[in-house]
Backbone bond lengths (Angstrom), bond angles and torsions (degrees), N, CA, C in turn:
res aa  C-N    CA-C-N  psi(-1)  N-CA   C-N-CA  omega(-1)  CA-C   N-CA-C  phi
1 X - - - 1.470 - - 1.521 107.50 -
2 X 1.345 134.87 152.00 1.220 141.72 -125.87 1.844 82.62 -132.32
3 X 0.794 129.15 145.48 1.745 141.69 144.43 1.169 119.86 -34.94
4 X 1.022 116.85 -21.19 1.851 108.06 -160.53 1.798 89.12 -115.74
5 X 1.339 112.13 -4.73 1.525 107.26 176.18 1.614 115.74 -90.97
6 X 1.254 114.02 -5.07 1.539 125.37 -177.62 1.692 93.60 -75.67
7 X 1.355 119.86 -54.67 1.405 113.72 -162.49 1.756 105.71 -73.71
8 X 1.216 120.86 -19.47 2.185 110.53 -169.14 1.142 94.17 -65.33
9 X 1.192 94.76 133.57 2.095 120.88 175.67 1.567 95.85 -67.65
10 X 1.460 103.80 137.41 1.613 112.89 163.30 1.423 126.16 -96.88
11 X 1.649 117.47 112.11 1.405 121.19 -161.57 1.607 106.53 -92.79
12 X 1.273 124.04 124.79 1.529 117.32 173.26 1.403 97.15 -117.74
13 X 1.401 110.44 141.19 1.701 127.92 -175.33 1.470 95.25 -98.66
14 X 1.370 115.31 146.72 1.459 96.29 170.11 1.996 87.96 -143.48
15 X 1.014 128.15 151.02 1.634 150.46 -117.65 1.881 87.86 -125.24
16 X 1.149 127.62 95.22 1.297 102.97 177.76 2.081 121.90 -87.78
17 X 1.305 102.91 159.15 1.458 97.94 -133.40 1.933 91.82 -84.37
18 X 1.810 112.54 140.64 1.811 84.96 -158.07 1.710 92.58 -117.62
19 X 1.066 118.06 -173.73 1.689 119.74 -168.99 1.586 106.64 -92.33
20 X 1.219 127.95 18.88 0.982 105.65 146.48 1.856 110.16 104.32
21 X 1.534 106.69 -6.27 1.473 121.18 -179.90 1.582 78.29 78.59
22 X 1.817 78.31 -151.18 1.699 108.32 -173.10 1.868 109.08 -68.28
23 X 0.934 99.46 25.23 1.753 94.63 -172.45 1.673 112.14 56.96
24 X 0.844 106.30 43.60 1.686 103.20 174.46 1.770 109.17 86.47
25 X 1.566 114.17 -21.91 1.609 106.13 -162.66 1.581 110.14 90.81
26 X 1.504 117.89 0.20 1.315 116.26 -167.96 1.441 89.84 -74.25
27 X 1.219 130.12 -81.83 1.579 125.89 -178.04 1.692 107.21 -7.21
28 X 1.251 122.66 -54.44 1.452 115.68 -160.57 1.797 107.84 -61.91
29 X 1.781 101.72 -33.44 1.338 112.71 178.58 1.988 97.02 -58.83
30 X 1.031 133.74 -47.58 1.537 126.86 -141.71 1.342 82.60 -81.16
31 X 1.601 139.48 -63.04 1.016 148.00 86.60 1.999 97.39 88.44
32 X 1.359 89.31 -84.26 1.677 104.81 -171.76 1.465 106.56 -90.12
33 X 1.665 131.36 -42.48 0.811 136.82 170.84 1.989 97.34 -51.18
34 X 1.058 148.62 -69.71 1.295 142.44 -164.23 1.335 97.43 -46.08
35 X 1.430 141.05 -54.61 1.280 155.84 -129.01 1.797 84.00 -100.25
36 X 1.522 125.84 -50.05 1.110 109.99 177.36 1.683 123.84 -58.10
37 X 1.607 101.04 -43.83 1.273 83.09 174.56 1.391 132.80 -82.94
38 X 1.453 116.56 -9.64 1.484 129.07 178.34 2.229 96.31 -52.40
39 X 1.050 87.16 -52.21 1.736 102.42 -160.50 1.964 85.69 -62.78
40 X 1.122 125.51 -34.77 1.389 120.51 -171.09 1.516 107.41 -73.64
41 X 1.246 124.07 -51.27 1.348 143.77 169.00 1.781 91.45 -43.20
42 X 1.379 121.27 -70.53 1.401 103.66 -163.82 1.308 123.19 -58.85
43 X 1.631 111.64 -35.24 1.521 110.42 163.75 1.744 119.03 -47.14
44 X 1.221 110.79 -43.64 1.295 83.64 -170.19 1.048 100.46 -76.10
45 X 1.645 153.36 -37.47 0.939 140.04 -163.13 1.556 114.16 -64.05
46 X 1.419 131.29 -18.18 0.862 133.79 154.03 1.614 126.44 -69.91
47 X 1.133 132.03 -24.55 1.857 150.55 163.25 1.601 80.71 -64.03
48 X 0.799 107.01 -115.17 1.566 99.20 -174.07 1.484 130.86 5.36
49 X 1.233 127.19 -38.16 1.574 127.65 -165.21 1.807 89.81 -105.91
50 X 1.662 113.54 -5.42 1.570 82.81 -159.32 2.202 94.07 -103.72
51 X 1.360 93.23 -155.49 1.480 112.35 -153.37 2.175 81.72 -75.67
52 X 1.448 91.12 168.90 1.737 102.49 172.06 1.773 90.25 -81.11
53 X 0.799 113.49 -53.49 1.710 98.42 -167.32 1.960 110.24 -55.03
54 X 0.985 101.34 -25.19 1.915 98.00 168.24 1.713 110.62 -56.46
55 X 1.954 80.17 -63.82 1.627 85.37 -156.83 1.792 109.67 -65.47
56 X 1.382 118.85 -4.81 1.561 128.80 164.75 1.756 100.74 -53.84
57 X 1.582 101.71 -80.84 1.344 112.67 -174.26 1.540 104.13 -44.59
58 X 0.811 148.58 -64.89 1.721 147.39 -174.95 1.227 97.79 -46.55
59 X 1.387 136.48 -43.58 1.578 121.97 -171.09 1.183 107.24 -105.02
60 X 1.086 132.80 -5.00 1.646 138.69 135.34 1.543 127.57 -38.23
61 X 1.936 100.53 -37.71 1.341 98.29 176.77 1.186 117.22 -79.31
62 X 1.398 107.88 -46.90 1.673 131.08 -178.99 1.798 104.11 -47.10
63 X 1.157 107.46 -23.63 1.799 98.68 -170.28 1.668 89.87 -100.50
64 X 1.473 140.96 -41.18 1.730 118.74 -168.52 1.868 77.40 -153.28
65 X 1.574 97.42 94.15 1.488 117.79 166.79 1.645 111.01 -74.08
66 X 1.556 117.49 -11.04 1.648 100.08 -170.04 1.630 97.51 -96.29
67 X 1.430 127.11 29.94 1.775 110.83 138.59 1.612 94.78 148.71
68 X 1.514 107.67 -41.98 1.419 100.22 -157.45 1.789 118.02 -79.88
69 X 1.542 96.82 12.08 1.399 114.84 -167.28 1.499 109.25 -87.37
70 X 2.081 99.70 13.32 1.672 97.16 -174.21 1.752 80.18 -117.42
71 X 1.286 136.23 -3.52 0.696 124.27 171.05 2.056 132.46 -81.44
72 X 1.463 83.89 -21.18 1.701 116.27 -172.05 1.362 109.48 -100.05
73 X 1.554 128.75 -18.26 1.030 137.38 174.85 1.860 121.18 -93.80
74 X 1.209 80.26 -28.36 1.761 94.89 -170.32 1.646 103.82 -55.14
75 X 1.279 139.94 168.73 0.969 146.00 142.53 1.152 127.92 -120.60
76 X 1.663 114.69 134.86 1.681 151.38 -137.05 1.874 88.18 -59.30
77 X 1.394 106.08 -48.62 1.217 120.44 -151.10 1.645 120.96 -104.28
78 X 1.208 96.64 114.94 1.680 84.80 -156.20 1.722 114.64 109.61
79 X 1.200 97.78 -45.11 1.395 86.45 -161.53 2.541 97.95 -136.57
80 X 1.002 103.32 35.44 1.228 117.49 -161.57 1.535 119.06 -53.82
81 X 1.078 94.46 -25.12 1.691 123.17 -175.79 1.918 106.41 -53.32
82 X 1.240 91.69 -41.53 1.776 104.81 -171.16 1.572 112.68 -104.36
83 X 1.769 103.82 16.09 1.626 101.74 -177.05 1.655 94.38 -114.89
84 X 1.306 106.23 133.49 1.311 138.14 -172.19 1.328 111.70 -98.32
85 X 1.753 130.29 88.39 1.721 106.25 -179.41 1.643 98.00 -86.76
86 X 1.343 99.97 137.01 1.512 135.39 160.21 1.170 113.81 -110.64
87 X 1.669 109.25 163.81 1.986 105.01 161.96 0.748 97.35 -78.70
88 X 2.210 152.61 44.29 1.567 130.74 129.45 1.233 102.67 -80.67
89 X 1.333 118.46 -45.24 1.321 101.99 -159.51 1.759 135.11 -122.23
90 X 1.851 93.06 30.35 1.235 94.78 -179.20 1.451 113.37 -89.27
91 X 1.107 117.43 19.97 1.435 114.97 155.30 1.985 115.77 -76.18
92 X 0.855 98.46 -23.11 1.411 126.43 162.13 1.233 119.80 -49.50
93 X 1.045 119.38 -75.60 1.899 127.71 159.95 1.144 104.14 -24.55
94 X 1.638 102.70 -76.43 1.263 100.32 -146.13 1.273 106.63 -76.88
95 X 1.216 146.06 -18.18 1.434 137.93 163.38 1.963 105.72 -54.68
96 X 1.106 127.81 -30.87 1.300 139.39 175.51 1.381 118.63 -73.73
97 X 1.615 110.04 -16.12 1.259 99.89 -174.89 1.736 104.14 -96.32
98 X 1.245 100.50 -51.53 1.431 122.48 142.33 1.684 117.08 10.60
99 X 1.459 101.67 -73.96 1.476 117.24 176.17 1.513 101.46 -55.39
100 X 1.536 117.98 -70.40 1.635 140.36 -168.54 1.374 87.22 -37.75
101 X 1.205 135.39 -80.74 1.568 137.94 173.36 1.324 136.02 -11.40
102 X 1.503 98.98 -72.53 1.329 100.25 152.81 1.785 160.67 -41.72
103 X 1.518 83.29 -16.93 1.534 120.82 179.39 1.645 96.87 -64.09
104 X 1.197 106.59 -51.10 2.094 117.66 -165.85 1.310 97.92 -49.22
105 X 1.185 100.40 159.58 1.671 113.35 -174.99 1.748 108.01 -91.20
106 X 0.864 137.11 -5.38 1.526 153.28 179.45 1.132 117.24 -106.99
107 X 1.502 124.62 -8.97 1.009 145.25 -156.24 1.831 110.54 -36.74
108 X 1.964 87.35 -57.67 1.743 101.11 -170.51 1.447 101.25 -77.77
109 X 1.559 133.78 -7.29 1.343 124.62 161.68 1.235 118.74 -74.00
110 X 1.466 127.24 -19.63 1.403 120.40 178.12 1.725 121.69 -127.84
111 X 1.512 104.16 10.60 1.358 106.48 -178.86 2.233 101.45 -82.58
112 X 0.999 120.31 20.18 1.777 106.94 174.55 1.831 91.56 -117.88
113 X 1.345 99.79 9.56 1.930 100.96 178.93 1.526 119.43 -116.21
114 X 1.799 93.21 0.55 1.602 103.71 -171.68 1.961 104.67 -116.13
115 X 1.495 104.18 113.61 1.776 95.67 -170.49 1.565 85.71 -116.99
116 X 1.526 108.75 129.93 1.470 95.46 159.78 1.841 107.04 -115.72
117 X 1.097 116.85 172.47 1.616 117.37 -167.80 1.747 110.52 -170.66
118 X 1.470 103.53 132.55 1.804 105.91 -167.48 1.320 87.96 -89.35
119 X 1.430 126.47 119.62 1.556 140.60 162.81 1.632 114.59 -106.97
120 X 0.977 122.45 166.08 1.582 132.20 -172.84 1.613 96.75 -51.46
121 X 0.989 107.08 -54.08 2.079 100.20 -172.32 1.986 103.06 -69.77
122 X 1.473 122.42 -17.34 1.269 86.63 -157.68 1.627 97.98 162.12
123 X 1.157 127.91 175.47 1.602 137.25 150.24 0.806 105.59 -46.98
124 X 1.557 147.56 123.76 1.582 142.72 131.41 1.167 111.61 -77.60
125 X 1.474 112.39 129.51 1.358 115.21 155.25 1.398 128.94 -115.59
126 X 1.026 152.96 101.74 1.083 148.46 -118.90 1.812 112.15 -122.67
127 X 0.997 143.25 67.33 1.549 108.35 -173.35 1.984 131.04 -105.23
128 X 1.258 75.80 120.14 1.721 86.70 -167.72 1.497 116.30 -70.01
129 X 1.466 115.44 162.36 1.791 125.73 -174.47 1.599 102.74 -98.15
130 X 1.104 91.14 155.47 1.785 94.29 175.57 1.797 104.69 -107.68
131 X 0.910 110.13 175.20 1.303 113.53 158.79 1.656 117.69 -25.30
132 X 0.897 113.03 -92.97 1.589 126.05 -173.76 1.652 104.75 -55.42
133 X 1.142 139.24 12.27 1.328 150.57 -147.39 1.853 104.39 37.55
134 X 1.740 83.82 161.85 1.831 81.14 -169.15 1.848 86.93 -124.63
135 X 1.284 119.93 -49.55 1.742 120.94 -176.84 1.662 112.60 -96.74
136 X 1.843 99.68 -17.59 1.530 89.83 -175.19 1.518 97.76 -145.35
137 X 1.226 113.21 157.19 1.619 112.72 154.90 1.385 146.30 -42.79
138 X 1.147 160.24 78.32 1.089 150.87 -141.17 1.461 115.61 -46.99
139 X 1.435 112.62 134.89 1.391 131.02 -165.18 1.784 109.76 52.79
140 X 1.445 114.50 25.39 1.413 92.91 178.35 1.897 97.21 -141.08
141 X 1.160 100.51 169.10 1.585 118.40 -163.10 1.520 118.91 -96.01
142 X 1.810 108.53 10.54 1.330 109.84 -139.05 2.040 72.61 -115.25
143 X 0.948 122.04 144.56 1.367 144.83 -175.44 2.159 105.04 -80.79
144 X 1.494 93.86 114.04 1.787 78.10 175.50 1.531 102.55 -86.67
145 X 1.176 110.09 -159.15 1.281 135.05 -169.39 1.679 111.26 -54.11
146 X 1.507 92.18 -75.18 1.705 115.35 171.37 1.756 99.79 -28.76
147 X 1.280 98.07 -80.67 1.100 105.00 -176.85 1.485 152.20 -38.54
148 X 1.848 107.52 -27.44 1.007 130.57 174.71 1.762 111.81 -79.21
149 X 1.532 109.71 -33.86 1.323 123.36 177.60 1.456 94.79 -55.06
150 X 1.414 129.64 -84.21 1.008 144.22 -114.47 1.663 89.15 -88.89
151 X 1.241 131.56 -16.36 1.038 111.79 -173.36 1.613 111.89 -117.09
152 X 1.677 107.96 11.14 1.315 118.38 146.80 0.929 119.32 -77.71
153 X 1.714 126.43 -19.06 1.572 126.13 -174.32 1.403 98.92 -84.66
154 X 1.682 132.81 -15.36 1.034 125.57 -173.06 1.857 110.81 -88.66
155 X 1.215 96.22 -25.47 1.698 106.89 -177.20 1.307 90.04 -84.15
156 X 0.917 120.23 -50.39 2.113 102.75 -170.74 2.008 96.85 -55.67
157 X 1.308 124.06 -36.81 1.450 105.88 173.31 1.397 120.11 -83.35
158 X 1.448 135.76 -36.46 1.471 153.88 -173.24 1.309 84.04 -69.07
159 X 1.156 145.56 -67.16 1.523 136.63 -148.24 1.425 111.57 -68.41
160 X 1.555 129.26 -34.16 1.644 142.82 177.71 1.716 103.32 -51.70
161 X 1.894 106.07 -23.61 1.571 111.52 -167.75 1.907 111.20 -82.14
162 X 1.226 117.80 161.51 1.491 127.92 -177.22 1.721 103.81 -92.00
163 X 1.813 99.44 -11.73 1.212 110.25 -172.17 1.697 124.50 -75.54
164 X 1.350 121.35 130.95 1.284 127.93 176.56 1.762 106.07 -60.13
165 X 1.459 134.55 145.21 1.388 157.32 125.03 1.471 124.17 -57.01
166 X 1.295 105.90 143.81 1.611 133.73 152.38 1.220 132.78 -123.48
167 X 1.268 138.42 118.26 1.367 128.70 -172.93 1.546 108.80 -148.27
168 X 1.556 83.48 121.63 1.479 104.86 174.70 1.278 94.11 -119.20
169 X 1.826 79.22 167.89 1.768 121.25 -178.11 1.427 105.16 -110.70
170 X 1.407 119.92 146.84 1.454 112.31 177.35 1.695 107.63 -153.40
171 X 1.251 133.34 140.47 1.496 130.52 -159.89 1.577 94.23 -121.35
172 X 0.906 96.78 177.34 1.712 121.29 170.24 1.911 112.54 -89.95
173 X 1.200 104.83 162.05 1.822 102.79 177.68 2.285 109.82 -65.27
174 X 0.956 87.82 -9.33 1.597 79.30 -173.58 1.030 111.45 -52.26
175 X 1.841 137.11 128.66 0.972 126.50 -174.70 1.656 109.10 -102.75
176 X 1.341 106.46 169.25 1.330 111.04 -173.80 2.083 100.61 -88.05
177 X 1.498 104.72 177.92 1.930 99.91 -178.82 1.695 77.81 -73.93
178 X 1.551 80.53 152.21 1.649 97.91 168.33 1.380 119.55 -71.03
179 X 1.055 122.35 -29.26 1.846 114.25 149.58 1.010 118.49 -38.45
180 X 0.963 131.66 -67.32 1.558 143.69 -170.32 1.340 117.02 -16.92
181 X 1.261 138.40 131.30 1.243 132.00 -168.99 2.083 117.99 -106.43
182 X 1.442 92.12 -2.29 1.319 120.90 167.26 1.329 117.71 -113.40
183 X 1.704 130.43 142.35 1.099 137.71 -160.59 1.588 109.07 -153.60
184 X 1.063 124.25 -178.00 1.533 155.49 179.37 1.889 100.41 -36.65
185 X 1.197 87.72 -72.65 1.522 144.77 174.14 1.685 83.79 -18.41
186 X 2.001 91.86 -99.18 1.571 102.91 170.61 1.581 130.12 -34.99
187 X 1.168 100.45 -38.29 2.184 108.87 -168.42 1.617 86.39 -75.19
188 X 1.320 137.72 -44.48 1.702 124.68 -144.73 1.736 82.71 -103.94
189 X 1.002 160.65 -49.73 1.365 133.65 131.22 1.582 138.28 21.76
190 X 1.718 88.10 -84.61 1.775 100.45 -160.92 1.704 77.89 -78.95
191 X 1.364 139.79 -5.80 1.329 117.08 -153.34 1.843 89.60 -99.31
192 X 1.010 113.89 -42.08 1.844 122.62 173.79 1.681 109.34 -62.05
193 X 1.887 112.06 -26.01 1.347 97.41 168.28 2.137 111.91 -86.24
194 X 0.878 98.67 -40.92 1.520 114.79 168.80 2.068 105.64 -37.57
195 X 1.273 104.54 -69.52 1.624 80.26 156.65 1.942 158.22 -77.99
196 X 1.797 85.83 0.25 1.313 89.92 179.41 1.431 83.88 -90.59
197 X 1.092 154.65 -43.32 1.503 140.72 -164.95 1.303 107.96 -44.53
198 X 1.787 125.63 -53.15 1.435 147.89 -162.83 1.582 83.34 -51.03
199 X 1.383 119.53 -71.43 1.561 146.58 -154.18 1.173 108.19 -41.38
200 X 1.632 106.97 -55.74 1.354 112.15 -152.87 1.740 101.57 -86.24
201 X 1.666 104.17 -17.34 1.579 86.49 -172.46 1.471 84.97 -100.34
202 X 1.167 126.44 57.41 1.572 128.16 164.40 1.808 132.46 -139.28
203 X 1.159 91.49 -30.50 1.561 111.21 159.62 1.483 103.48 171.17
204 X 1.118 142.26 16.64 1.527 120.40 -164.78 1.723 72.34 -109.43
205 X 1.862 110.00 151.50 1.488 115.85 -177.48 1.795 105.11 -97.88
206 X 1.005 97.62 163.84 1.635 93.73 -163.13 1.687 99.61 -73.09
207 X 1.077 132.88 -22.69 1.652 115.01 -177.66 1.443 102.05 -95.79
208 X 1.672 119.00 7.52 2.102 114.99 164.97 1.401 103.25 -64.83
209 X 1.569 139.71 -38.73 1.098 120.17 -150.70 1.836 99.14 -102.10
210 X 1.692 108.93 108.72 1.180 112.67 -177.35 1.468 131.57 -71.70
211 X 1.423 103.26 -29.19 1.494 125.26 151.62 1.586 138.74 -165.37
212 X 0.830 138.56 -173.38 2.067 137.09 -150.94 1.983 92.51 -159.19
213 X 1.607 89.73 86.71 1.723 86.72 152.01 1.188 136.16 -129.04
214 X 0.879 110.22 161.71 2.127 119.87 -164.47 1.441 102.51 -105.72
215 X 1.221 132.06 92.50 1.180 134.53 167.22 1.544 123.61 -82.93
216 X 1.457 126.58 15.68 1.236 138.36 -164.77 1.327 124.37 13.07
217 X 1.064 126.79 -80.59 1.862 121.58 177.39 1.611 92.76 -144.10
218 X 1.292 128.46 52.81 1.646 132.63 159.60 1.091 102.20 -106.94
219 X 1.346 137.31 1.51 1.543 137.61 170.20 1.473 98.97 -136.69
220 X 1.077 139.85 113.19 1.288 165.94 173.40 1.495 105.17 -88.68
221 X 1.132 127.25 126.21 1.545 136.74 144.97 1.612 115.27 -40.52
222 X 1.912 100.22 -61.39 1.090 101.06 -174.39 1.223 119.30 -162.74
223 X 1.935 86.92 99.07 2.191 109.14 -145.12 1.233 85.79 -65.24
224 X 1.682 168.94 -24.49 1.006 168.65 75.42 2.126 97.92 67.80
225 X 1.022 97.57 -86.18 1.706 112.46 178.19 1.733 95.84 -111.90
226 X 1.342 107.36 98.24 1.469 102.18 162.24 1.285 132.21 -64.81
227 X 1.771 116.27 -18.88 1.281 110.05 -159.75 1.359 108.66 -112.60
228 X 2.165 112.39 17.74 0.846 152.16 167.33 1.881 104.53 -30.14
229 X 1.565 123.07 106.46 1.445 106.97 -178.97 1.940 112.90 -45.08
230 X 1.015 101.62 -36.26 1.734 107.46 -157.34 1.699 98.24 -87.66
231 X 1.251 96.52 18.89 1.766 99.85 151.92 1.439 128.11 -83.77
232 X 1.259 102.56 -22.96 1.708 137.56 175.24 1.515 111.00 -78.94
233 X 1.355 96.85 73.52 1.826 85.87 168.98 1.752 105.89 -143.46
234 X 1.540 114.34 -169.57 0.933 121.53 156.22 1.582 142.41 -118.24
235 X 1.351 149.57 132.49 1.242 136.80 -118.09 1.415 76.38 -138.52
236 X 1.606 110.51 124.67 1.568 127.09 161.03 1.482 100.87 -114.21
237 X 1.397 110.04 118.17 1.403 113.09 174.79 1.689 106.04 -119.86
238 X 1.394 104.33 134.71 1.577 129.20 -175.92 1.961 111.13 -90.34
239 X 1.385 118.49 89.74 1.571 105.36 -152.38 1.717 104.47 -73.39
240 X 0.928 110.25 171.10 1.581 109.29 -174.45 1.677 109.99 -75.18
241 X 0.930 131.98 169.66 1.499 125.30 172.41 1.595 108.45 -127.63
242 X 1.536 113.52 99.52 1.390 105.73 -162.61 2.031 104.28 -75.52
243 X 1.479 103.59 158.25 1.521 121.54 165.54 1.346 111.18 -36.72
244 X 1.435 107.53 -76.34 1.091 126.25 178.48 1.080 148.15 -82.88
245 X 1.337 122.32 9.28 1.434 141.69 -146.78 1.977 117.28 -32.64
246 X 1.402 101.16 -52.59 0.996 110.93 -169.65 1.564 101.40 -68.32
247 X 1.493 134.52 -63.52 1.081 123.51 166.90 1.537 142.25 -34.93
248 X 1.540 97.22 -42.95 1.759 108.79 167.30 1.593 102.31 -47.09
249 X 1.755 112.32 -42.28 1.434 107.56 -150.56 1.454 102.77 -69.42
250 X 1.440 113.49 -49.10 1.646 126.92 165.63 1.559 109.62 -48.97
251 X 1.224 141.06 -38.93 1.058 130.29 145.51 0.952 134.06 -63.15
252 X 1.419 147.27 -4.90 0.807 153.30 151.23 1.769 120.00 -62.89
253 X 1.670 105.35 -50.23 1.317 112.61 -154.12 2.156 89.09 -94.70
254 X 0.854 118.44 -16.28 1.685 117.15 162.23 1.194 105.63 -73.54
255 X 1.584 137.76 -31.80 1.660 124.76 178.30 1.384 107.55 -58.32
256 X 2.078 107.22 -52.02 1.183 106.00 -170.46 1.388 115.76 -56.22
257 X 1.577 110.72 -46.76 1.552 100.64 167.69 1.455 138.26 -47.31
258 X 1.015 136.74 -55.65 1.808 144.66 119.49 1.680 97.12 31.74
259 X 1.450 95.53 -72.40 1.658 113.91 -163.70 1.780 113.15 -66.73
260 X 1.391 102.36 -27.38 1.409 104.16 -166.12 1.616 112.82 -77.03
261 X 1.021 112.41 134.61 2.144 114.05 -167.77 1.098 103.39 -66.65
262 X 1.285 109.15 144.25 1.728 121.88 169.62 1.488 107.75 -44.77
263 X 1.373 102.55 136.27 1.781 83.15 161.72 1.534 111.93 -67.76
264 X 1.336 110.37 -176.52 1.561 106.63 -174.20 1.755 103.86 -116.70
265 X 1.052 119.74 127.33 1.521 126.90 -167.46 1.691 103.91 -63.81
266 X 1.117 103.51 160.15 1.776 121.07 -162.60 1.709 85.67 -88.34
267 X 1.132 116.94 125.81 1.454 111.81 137.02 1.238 145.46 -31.58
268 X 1.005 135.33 126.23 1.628 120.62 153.58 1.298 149.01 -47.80
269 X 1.250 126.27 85.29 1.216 145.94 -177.01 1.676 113.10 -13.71
């Protein structure tokens, strides 16, 4: 070792110790997670204070979020404009109409004359006469009392719908004297126009009702006893409103094509 190495100063660095930055960013994670559930907590506390028709639509979305869950959520009543009948949800209606019904003051006099039923076209609602008539007079076209109510209570709900109507008239086998210049025919007719008149000046809009037929006694309640009173009714049908309409129809009208025979090529002359 050399002389001149005894005297160089010895420098030690020493590192001072630091916090660590942001701690990883983990805080920001705990951070958002609190904030998520704070914001979850307030929703429900808000579901809670509001109407049943909200908290429907909200769990309407949560079960089929890609659209039709405003259709399944909505409610008929109140808010009719945004209810869509399909074959999901005309079980729906008719439990809704159900309620609306019940409201009438006659209610328990005419609810064993009111059948409703989901058939291939639609809601049927059907309401049949008793003996003594129950919606109309016997042999006549003119609407009683009962009757006129109940099927304003049905247009104040049917009319809120986007959905098209049918309404027929339908009689029993009793025939009229063969003179008679009025028939079956005529009564189950004027009796299907007699309630769209009630309807339409009640809430149903004049281009809902797509058509009014009189099937007289070719549709029987109950071909069993034709001359059965509760063969005599009138049939409000609610038509379905398909998804797809326009596509079914194009699918539809390419099957028929499919089906149609080649023409057959001309010979050679």
């Amino acid at each position: 070792m050399q002389a001149g190495d005894k005297t160089r100063p010895i420098i030690i660095l020493k590192k001072k110790g630091g916090h660590g930055g942001h701690h990883g960013g983990a805080w920001k994670v705990a951070y958002a997670d609190f904030v998520t559930a704070m914001m979850a907590l307030f929703i429900v506390l808000w579901l809670l204070n509001t109407s049943k028709q909200v908290q429907d639509a909200v769990g309407g979305y949560f079960k089929d979020p890609t659209g039709t869950s405003k259709k399944v959520g909505s409610n008929m009543l109140g808010a009719g404009e945004n209810f869509l009948v399909t074959r999901d949800n005309m079980p729906k209606l008719k439990e809704q109409l159900q309620q609306a019904m019940q409201q009438m003051a006659d209610f328990e006099k005419l609810k064993n004359h009111i059948d409703m039923t989901v058939t291939t076209e639609g809601l049927r609602i059907e309401l049949s006469e008793a003996e003594s008539g129950t919606f109309f007079d016997n042999g006549s076209a003119q609407l009683n009392e009962d009757g006129a109510a109940l099927l304003v209570t049905l247009a104040g709900e049917l009319g809120k719908l986007p959905n098209k109507l049918s309404i027929e008239g339908h009689t029993d086998s009793r025939p009229y004297a063969p003179s008679a210049s009025y028939g079956n025919w005529e009564l189950s007719a004027d009796r299907g126009n007699a309630a769209r008149r009630v309807m339409q000046a009640n809430g149903i809009r004049p281009d809902q009702v797509s058509q009014v037929r009189g099937f007289a006694d070719q549709r029987l309640r109950t071909p069993e006893t034709p001359l059965d009173p509760s063969n005599r009714r009138i049939s409000v049908i609610v038509q379905y409103i398909l998804k797809n309409a326009e596509e079914e129809t194009r699918s539809n009208n390419s099957a028929a094509e499919k089906n149609v025979p080649p023409k057959p090529e001309k010979k050679p002359e």
